[in-house]
Every structure is written in structure tokens, then in C-alpha cells.
Backbone bond lengths (Angstrom), bond angles and torsions (degrees), N, CA, C in turn:
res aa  C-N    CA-C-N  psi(-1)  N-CA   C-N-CA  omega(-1)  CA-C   N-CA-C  phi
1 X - - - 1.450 - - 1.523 108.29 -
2 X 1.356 123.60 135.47 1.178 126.55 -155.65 1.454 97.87 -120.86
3 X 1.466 126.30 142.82 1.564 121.79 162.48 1.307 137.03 -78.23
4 X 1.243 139.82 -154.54 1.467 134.51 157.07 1.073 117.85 -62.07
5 X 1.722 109.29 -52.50 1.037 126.50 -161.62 1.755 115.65 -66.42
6 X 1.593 96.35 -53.60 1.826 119.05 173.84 2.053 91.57 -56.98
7 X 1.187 114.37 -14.58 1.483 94.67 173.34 1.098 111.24 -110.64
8 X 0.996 150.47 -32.38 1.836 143.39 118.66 1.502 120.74 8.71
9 X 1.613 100.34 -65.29 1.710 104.96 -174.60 1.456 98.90 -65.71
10 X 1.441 123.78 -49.07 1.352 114.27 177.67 1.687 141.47 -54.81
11 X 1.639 102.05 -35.58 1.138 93.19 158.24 1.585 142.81 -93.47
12 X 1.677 98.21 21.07 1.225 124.70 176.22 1.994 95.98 -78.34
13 X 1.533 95.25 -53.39 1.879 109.88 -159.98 1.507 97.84 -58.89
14 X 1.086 115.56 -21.85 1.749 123.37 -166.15 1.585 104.28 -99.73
15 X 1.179 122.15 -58.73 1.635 119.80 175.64 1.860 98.41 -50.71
16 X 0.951 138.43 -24.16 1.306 150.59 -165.31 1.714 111.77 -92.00
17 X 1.277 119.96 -50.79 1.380 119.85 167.75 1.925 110.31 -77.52
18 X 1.306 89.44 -22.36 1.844 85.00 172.67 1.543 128.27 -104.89
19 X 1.787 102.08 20.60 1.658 118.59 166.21 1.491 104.31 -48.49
20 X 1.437 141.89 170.95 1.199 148.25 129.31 1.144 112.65 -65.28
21 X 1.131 151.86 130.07 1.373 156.18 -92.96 1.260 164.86 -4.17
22 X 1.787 94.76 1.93 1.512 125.70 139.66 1.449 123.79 18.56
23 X 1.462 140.94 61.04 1.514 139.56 158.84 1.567 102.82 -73.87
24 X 1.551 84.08 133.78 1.673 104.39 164.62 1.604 119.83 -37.50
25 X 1.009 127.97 132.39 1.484 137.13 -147.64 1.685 99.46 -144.76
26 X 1.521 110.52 126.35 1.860 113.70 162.60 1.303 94.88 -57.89
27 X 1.978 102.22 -173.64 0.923 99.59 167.61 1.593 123.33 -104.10
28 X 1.716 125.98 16.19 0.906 131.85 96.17 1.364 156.57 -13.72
29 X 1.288 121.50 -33.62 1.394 123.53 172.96 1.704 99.55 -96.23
30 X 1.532 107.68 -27.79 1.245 93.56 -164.51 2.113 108.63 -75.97
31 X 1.402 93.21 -49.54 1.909 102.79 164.27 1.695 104.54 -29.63
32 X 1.537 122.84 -64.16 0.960 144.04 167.60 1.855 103.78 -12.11
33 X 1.442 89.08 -82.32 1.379 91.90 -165.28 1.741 123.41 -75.98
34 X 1.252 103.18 -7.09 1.738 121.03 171.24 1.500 104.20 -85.70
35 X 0.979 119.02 -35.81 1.655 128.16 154.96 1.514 106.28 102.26
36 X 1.612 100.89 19.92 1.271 97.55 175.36 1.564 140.57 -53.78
37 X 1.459 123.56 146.99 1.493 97.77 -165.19 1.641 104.75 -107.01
38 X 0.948 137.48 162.58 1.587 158.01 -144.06 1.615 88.31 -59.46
39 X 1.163 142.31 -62.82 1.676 142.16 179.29 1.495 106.60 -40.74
40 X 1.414 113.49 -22.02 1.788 107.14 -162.71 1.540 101.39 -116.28
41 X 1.728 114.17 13.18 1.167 123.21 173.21 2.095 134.36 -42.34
42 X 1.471 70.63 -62.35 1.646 115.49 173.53 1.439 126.21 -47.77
43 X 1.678 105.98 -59.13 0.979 111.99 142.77 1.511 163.44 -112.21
44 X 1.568 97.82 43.40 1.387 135.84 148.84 1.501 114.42 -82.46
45 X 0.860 116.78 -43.63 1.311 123.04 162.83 1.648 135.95 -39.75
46 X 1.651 90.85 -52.85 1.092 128.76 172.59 1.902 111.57 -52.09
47 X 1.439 94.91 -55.76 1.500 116.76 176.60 1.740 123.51 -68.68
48 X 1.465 103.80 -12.22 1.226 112.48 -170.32 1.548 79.70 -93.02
49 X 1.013 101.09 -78.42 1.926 108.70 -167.81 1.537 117.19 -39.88
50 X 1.475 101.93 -23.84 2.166 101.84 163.17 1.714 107.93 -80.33
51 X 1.669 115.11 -15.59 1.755 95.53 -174.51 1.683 100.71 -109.53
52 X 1.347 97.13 6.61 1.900 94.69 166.18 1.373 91.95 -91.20
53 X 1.572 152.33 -60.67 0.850 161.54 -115.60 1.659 100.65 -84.65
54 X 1.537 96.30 -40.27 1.521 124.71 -159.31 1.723 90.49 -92.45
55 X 1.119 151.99 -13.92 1.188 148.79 174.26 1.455 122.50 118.85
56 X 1.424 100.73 -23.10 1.137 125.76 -157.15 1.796 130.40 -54.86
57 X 1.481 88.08 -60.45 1.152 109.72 172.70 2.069 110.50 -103.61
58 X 1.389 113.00 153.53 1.395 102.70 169.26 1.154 115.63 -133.62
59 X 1.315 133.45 121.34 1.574 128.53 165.59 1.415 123.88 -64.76
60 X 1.038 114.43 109.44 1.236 134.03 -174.48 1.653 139.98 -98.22
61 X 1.531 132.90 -153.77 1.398 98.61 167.67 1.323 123.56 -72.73
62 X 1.150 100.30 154.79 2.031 125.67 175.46 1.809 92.52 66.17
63 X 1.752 118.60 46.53 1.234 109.01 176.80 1.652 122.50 48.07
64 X 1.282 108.32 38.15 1.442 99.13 -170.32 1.403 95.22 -108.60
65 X 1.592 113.73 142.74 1.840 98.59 166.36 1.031 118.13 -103.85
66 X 1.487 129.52 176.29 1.139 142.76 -163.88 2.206 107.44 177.01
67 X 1.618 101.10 144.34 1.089 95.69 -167.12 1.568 107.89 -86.97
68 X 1.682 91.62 161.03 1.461 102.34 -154.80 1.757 112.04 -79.66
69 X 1.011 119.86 116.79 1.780 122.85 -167.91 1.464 91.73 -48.72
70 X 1.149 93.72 140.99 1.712 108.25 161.89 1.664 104.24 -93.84
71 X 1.435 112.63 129.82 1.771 110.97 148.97 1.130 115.64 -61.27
72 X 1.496 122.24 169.68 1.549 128.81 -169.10 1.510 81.76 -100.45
73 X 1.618 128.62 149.76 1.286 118.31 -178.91 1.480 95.95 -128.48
């Protein structure tokens, strides 16, 4: 069960991997650049690990994410 908020941070993490110019980002760089502060760590975290889980996102080399290509079906 997800909150407002955990749905907030998420569609923050997603408008963010689908910028136009988008480099692969830790999950460090990515907190970083959302400007999250150390209390909202946890569950950013939290949110990353439900949109890898979910397909969405993929960690990749040097742990960086980036969203997961869709095939044309």
C-alpha cells in the first residue's frame, strides 16, 4: 500500500528518468538531484526498489538507473 506522498516521490523519480538528457544516475545522484533531504532517504529508497521490482526502472552498470525500454509488441 502506497501513500500520497510514496506517490509524489515516484512521480517525481519517473518525470526525472524521462527528462531529455537523462544520464544514468546512483541512487545517490538521483536523491541528490531531487534534493531530497536525509529523513526522505529511506523512503526513496523504498520507491526505487517498488519501480525496479515493478519492471520499470533497471539498475544497471556502475548501479546507475535508467528506465526500462519497452519492445514494440
Amino acid at each position: 500500500m502506497s501513500s500520497d506522498a510514496d506517490d509524489t516521490l515516484r512521480e517525481k523519480v519517473l518525470v526525472l528518468l524521462r527528462s531529455a538528457g537523462y544520464q544514468p544516475l546512483t541512487k545517490s545522484g538521483l536523491a541528490r538531484v531531487l534534493g531530497l533531504p536525509p529523513d526522505e532517504r529511506a523512503r526513496f529508497r523504498g520507491v526505487l526498489r517498488g519501480l525496479e521490482n515493478e519492471g520499470v526502472v533497471l539498475c544497471g552498470r556502475k548501479s546507475a538507473y535508467t528506465l526500462r525500454q519497452r519492445t514494440p509488441g
